[in-house]
C-alpha positions as CSV (number, residue, x, y, z in Angstrom):
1,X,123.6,127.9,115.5
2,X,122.8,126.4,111.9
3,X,119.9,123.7,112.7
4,X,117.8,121.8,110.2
5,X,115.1,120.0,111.3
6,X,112.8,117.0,109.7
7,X,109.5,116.6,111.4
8,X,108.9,112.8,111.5
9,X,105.5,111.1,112.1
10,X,107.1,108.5,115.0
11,X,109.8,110.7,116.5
12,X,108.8,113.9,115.7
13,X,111.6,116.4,115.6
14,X,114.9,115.1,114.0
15,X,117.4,118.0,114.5
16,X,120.8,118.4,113.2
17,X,123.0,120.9,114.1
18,X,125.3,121.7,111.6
19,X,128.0,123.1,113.7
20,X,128.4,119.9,115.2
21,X,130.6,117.4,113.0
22,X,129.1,114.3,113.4
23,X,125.8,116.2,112.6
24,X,126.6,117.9,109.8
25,X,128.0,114.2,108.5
26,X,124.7,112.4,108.7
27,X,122.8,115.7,107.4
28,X,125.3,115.5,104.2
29,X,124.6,111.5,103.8
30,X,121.0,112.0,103.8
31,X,121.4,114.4,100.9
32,X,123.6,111.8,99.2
33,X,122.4,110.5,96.0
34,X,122.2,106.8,97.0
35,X,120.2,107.5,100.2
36,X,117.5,109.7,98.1
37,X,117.4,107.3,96.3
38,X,115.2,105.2,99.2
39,X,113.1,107.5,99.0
40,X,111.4,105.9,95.8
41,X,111.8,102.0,97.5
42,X,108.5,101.4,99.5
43,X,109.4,99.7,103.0
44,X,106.5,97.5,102.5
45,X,106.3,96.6,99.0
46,X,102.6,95.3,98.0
47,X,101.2,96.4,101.5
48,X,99.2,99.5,100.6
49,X,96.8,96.5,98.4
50,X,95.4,95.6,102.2
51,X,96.4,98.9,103.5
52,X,96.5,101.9,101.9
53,X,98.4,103.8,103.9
54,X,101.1,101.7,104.0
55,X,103.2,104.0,101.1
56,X,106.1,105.0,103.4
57,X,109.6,104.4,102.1
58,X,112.8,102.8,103.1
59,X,114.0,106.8,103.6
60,X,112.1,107.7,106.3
61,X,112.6,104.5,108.2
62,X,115.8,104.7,107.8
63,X,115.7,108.1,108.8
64,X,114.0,106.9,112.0
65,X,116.6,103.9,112.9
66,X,119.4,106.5,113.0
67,X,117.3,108.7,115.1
68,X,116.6,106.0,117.5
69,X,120.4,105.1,117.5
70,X,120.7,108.5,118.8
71,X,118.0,108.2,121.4
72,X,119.7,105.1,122.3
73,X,123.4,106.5,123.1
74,X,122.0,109.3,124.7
75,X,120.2,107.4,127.5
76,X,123.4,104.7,127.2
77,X,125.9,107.8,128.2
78,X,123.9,108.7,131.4
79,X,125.4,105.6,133.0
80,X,128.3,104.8,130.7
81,X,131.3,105.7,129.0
82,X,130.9,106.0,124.9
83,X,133.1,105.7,122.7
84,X,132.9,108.8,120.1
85,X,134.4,107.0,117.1
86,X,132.3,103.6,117.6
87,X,129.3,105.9,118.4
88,X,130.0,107.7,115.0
89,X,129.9,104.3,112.9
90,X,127.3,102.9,114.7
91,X,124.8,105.7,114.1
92,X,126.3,105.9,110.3
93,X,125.3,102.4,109.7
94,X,122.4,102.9,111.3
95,X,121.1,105.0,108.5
96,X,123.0,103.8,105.8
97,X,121.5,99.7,106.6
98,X,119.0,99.7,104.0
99,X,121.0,101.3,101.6
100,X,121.1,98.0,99.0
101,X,117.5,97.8,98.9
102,X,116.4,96.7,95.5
103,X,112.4,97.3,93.9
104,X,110.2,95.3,96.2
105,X,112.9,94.7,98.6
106,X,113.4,91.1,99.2
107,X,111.2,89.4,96.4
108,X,113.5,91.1,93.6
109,X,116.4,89.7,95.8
110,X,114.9,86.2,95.8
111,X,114.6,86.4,92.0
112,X,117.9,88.4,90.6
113,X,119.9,87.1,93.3
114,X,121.4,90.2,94.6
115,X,121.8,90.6,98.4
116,X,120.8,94.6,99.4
117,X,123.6,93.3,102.3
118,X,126.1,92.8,99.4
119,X,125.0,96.0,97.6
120,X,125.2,98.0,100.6
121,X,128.7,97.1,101.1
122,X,129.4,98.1,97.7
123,X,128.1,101.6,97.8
124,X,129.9,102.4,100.9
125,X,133.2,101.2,99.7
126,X,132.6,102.6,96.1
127,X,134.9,105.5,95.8
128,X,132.6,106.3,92.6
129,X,129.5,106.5,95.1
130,X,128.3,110.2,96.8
131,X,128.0,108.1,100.1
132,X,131.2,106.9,99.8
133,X,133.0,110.5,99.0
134,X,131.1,111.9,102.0
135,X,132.3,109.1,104.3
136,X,136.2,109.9,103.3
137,X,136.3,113.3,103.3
138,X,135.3,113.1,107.0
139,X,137.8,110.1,108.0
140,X,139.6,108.7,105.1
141,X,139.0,105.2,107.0
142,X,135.2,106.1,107.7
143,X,134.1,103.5,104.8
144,X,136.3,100.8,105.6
145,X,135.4,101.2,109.7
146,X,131.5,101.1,108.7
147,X,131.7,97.9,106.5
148,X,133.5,96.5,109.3
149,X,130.8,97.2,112.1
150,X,128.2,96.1,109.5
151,X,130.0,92.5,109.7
152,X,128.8,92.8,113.3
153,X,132.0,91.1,114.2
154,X,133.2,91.5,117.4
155,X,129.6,91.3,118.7
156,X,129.4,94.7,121.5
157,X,126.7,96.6,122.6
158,X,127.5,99.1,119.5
159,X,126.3,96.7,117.2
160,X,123.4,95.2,119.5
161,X,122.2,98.8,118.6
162,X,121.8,98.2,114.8
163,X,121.2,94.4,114.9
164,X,119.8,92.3,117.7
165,X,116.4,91.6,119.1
166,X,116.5,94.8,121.0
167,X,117.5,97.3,117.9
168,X,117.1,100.4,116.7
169,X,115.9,98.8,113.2
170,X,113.2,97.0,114.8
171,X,112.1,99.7,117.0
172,X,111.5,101.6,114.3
173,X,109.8,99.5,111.6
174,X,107.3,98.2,114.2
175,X,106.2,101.6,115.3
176,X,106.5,103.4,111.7
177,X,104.7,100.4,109.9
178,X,101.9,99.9,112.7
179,X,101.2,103.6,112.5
180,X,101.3,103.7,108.4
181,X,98.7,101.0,107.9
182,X,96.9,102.1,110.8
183,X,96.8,98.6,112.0
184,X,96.7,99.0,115.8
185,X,98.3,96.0,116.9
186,X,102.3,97.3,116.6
187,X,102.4,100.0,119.5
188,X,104.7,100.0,122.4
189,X,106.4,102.1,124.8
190,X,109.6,103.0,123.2
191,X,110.9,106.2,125.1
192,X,110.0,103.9,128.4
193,X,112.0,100.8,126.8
194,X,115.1,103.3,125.8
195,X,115.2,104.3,129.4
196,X,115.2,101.1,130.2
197,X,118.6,100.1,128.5
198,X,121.6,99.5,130.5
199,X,125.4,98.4,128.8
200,X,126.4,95.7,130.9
201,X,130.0,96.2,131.5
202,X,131.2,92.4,132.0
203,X,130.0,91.5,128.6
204,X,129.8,94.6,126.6
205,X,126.2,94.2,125.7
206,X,123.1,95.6,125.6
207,X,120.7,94.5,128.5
208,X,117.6,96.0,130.1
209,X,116.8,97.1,133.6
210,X,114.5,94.9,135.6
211,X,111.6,97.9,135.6
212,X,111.7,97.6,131.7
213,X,110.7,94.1,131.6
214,X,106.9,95.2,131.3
215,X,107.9,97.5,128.1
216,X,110.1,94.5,126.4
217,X,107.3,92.4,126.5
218,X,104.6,94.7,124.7
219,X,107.5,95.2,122.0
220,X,107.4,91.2,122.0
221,X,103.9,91.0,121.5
222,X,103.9,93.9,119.1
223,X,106.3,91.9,116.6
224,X,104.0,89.0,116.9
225,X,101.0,91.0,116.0
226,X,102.8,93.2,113.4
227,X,103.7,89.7,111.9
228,X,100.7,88.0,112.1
229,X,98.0,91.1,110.7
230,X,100.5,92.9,108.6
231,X,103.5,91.4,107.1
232,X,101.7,87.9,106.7
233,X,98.0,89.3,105.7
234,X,97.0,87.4,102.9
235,X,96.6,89.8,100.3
236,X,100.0,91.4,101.3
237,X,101.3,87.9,100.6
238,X,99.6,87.1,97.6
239,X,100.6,90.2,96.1
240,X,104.4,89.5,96.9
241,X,104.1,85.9,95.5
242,X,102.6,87.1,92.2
243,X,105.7,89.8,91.9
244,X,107.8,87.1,92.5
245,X,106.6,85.1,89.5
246,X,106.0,88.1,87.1
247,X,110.0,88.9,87.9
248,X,111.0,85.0,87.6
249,X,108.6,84.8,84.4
250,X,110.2,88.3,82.9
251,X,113.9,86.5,84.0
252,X,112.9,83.3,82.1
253,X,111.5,85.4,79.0
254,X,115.4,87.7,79.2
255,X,117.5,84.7,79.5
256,X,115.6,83.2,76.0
257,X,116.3,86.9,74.4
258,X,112.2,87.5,74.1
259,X,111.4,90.3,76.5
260,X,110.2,92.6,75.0
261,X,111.1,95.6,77.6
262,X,113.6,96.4,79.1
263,X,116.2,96.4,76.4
264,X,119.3,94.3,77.7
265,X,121.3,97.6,78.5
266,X,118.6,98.6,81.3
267,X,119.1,98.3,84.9
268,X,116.4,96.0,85.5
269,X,117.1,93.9,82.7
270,X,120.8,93.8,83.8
271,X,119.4,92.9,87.4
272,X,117.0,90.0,86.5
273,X,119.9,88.4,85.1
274,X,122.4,89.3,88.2
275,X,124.4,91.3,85.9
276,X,127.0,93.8,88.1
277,X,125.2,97.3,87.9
278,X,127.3,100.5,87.6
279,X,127.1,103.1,90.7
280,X,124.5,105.1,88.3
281,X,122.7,102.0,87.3
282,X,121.9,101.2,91.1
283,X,120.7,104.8,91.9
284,X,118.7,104.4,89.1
285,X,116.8,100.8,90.0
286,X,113.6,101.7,92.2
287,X,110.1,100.7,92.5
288,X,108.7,103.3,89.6
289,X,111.0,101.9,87.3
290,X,109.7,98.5,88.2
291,X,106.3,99.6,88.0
292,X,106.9,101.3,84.6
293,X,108.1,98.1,83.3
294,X,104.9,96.4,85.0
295,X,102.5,98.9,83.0
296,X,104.3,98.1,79.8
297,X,104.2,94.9,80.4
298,X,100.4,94.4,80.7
299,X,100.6,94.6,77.0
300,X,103.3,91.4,76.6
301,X,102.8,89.0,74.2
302,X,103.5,86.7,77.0
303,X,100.2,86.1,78.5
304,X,101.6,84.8,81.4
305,X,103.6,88.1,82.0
306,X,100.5,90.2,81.1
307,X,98.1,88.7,83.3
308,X,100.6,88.9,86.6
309,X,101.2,92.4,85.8
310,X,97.3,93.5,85.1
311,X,96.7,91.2,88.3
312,X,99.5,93.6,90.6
313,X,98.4,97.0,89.2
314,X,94.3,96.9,89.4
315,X,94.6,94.4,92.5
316,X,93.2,91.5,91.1
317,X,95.5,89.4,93.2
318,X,95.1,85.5,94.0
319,X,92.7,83.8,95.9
320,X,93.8,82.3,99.1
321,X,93.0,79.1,100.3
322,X,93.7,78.7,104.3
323,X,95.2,75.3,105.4
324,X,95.4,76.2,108.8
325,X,93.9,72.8,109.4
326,X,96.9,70.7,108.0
327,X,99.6,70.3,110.6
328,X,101.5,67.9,108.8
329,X,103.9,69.0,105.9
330,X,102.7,65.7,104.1
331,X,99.3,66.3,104.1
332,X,100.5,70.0,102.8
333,X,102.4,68.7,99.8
334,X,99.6,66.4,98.7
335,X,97.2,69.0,98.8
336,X,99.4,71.1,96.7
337,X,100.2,68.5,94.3
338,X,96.4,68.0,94.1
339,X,96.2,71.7,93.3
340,X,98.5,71.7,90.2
341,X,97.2,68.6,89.2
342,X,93.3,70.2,89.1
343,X,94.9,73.6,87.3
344,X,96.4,71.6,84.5
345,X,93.3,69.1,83.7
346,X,91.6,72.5,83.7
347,X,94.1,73.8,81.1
348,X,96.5,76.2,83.2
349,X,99.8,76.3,84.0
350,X,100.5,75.5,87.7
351,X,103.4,77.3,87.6
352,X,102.6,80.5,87.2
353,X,98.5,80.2,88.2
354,X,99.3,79.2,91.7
355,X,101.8,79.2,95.1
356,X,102.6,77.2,98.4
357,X,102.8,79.8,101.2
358,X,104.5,79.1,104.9
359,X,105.6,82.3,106.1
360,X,107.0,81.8,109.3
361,X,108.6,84.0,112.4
362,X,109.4,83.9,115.8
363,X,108.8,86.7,118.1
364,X,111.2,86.0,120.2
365,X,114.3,83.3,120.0
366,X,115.9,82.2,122.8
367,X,119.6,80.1,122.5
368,X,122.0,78.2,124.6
369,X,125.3,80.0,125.8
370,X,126.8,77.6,123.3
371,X,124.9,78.4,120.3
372,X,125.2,82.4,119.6
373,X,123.4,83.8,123.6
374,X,124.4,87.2,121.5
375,X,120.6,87.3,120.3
376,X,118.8,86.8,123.8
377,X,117.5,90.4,125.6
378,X,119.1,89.9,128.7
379,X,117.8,91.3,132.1
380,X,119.7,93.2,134.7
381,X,118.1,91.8,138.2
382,X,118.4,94.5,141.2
383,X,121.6,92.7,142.6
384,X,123.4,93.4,139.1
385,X,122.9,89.7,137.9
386,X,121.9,89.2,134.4
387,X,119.1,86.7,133.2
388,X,117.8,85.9,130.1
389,X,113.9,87.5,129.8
390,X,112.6,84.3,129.4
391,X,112.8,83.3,132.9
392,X,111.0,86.3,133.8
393,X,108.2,86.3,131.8
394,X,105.6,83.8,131.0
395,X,104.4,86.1,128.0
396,X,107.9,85.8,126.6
397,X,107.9,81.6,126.9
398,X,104.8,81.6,125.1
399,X,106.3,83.8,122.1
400,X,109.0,81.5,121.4
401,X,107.7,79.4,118.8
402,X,107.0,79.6,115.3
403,X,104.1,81.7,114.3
404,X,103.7,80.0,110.9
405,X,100.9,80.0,108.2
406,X,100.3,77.6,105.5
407,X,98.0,78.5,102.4
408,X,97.8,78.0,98.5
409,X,97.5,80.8,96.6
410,X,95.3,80.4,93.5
411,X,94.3,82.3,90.5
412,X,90.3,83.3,90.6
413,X,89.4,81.4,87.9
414,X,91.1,78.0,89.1
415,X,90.0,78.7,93.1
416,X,87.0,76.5,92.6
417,X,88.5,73.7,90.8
418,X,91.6,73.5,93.6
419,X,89.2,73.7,96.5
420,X,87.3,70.8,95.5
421,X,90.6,68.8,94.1
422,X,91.5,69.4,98.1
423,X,88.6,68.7,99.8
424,X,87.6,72.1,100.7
425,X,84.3,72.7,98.8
């Protein structure tokens, strides 16, 4: 039996054997020249400036949602009946989900405007794409049945794999990114909380067994932590806001025909100005072509540009300034426009020397039947009745609401000034 095997730091042993079709499939996509290519997008973008092992790449997480995907149907299939073909798609998207995914992820989305969901769906359908020749020669309509799952439309337990609050994608970010940065707070049971999943046959959804109510609720709590120590720290968040304006600030300098690098024909140039990218000219876009334009642009003529970039690469990021304190979004906006106002009587520019920040997310969201119930973890009681979590766990209640943040972000040399235009010093 042909086998290859990648050894995984969550999952540990991803085997493929290669006599097995569907196998052999997802071991040719990962070789694909599109899905390499994630190996060079880092899943956590600035991270690694508050922790420094936070390096890992879109590749191996997406690497580990298929393999959880897998985990997933076998447990499902002890108690079930699985589709082969929907199985097939479901674990293809699985891996293929991230497959857009642009330099720094969702900031250079914010700025250039193009959706990874939008440029995912291209490179599947792309007959001039690897991933796309790989999909046809196994099923000629292989492209065209992933792009429709991806829509997630009709809703089934199939797609609740890829995309609900009980996913594969999830499972696997929380555990790969707690582990990376070593932060402690993002563990959880997940071999317990597969075991726990049950396909409930009346709605064709996901649901879990009433004994895997305790392991639902540390993956709850592990979002909330993940969120609040990790993806909202405020250096990580600092450092995103000051890519977002060197991008918006090298965007402004393209459209008025003075940046000085890249040259218009360039992938990144063609980006920052939503231009369509060629099949090659997407493979080509990843975070060390960003960063090379970065480096070369700590030499701009533009100061502004210059200073960002020299700010991002030697982690002199800016200065944060908790407003915890303020609970109402009008005491917020006069605060900030006390800020600006204090930058530009010291002679800077407010726009590019200083941000608002309100991340916000919600560990877990509830709905109404009427209003998309699709998105609630349902429980399977011992009588077969299903219930939402919610009314089973007090821990859960107290997750859904906002866990939300409000800060300025300043430039050293202006912190003092703003903190006394606010109040604060």
């Amino acid at each position: 039996m042909a086998e290859k095997i990648i050894r995984d730091p969550v999952h540990d042993v991803i085997a493929f054997r290669l006599d097995q079709p569907i196998d052999a499939l997802i071991f040719r996509l990962i070789n694909a020249a599109e899905f390499q290519r994630l190996r060079r997008i880092r899943q956590l973008g600035m991270a690694s400036l508050a922790y420094p092992g936070a390096d890992h790449s879109r590749y191996s997480h997406s690497l580990g949602v298929m393999e959880t995907s897998r985990r997933i149907f076998n447990q499902l299939r002890h108690s079930s009946k699985i589709d082969s073909t929907e199985e097939l798609v479901c674990v293809v998207a699985s891996l293929l989900h991230d497959l857009g995914h642009g330099p720094f992820s969702h900031v250079f989305e914010r700025v250039s405007g193009i959706h990874h969901e939008d440029l995912t769906a291209r490179v599947i359908g792309d007959p001039e794409s690897d991933v796309n020749r790989l999909l046809s020669e196994h099923d000629s309509q292989l492209p065209q049945m992933v792009l429709k799952f991806m829509s997630k439309q009709p809703r089934t337990f199939y797609t609740d794999v890829v995309s609900s609050q009980l996913d594969a994608d999830r499972f696997d970010y929380l555990l790969r990114d707690n582990l990376m940065t070593g932060s402690q707070y993002g563990g959880f049971d997940l071999r317990w909380l597969i075991h726990a999943l049950e396909i409930d046959e009346s709605s064709s959804r996901l649901a879990i067994s009433y004994k895997g109510v305790s392991a639902a609720e540390a993956y709850l709590q592990s979002r909330f932590h993940m969120y609040r120590n990790v993806y909202f720290h405020k250096v990580v968040r600092s450092a995103e806001g000051m890519v977002k304006l060197a991008l918006q600030r090298a965007k402004r300098l393209a459209v008025q025909k003075r940046l000085e690098w890249p040259p218009g024909d360039h992938e990144i140039h063609k980006a920052l100005l939503g231009q369509r990218l060629t099949i090659d000219e997407f493979t080509d876009m990843d975070d060390i072509s960003m960063l090379h334009c970065f480096k070369l642009w700590t030499k701009s003529q533009d100061e502004v540009l210059a200073g960002l970039c020299k700010g991002l690469l030697f982690r002199d990021v800016f200065k944060t300034i908790d407003l915890a304190h303020v609970h109402y979004e009008q005491e917020s906006a006069a605060m900030v426009a006390a800020a600006e106002a204090a930058i530009v009587a010291a002679g800077g520019e407010p726009g590019y020397e200083m941000f608002y920040d309100e991340p916000a997310d919600t560990p877990y969201e509830t709905f109404s039947p009427d209003n998309s119930a699709a998105s609630d973890i349902y429980v399977k009681l011992p009588g077969g009745q299903l219930t939402p979590i919610v009314n089973l766990s007090p821990i859960t209640q107290a997750l859904n609401r906002d866990l939300m943040f409000r800060r300025i972000h300043v430039a050293g040399p202006y912190r003092d000034v703003v903190m006394r235009a606010i109040g604060k010093k």
